[in-house]
C-alpha positions as CSV (number, residue, x, y, z in Angstrom):
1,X,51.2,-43.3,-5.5
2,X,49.0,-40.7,-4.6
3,X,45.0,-39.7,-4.1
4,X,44.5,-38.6,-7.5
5,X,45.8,-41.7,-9.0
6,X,43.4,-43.8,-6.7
7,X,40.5,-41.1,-7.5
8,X,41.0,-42.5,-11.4
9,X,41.2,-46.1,-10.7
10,X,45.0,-46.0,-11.4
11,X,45.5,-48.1,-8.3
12,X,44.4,-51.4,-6.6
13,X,42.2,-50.7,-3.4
14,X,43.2,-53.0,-0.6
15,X,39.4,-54.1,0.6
16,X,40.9,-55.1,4.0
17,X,39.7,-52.2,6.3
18,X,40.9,-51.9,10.1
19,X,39.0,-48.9,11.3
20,X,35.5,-48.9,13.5
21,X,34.5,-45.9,10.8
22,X,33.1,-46.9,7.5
23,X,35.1,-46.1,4.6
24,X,32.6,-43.0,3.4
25,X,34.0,-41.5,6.7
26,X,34.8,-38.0,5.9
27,X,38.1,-36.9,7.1
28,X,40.8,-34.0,6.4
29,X,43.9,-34.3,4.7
30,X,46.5,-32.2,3.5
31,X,46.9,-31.0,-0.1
32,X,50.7,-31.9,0.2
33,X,49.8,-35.7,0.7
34,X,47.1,-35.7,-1.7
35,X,49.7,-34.3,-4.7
36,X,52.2,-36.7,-3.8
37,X,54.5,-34.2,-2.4
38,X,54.6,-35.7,1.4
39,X,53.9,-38.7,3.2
40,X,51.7,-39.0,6.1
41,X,53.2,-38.1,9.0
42,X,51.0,-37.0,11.6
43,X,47.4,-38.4,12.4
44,X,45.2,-36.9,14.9
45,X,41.6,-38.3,16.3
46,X,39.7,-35.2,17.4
47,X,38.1,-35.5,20.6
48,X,35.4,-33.2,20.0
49,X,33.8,-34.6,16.7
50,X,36.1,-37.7,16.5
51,X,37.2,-36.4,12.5
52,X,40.6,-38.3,11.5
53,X,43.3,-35.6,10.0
54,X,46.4,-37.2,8.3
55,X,49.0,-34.1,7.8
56,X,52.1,-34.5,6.5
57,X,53.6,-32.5,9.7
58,X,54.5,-29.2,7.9
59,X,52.4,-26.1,8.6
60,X,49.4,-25.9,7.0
61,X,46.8,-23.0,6.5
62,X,42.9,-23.9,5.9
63,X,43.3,-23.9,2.1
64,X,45.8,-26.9,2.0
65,X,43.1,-29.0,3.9
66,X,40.7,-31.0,1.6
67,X,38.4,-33.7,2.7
68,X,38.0,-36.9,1.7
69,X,36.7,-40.2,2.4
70,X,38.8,-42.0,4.9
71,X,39.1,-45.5,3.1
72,X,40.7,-43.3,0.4
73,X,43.5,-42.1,2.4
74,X,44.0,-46.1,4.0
75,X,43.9,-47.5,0.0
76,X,46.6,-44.3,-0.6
77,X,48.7,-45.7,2.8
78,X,47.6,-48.8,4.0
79,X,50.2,-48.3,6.9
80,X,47.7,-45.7,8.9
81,X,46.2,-49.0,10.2
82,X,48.9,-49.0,12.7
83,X,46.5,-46.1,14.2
84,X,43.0,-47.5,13.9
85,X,42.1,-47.8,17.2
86,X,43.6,-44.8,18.4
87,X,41.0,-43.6,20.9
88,X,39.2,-40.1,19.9
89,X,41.6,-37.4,21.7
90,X,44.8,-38.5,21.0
91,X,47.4,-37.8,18.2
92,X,50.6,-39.9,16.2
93,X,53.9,-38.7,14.7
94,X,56.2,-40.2,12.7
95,X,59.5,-39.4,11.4
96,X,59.1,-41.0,8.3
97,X,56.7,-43.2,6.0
98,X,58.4,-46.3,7.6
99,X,58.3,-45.4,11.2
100,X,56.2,-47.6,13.4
């Protein structure tokens, strides 16, 4: 599964939403999740503006980054609500998609 399938409506949306944010929250992802390639592997709660980034924990330059809302990226891995109240300032890693 991957974000442009759920963009098209190829995909269910789980309406069960963990996070504080509202789903509109913008936040950054990585082009390599987006296309399917990767999973999410690293999420990071900025301290400074509180933005969420879900990389997929390879190196990234600013044109793989896209933004998009967050309740997109929980419908595309419903397992990033292991994270959702992950204070602002703090970061989580993951080997793989099944990691805790």
């Amino acid at each position: 599964m991957n974000l442009k399938q759920l963009l098209q409506g190829k995909i269910r949306v789980n309406n069960k939403f963990p996070f504080v944010n509202t789903r509109d929250t913008a936040c950054i992802i990585c082009n390599h999740i987006v296309n399917g390639e990767s999973p999410i592997l690293f999420v990071s709660h900025d301290e400074d503006d509180g933005m969420w980034q879900f990389l997929c924990g390879g190196s990234h330059g600013v044109e793989d980054a896209k933004v998009v809302a967050l309740g997109e990226v929980f419908d595309l891995d419903p397992s990033i609500e292991k994270v959702a109240e992950m204070p602002c300032g703090y970061c989580a890693t993951r080997d793989k998609i099944d990691d805790d």
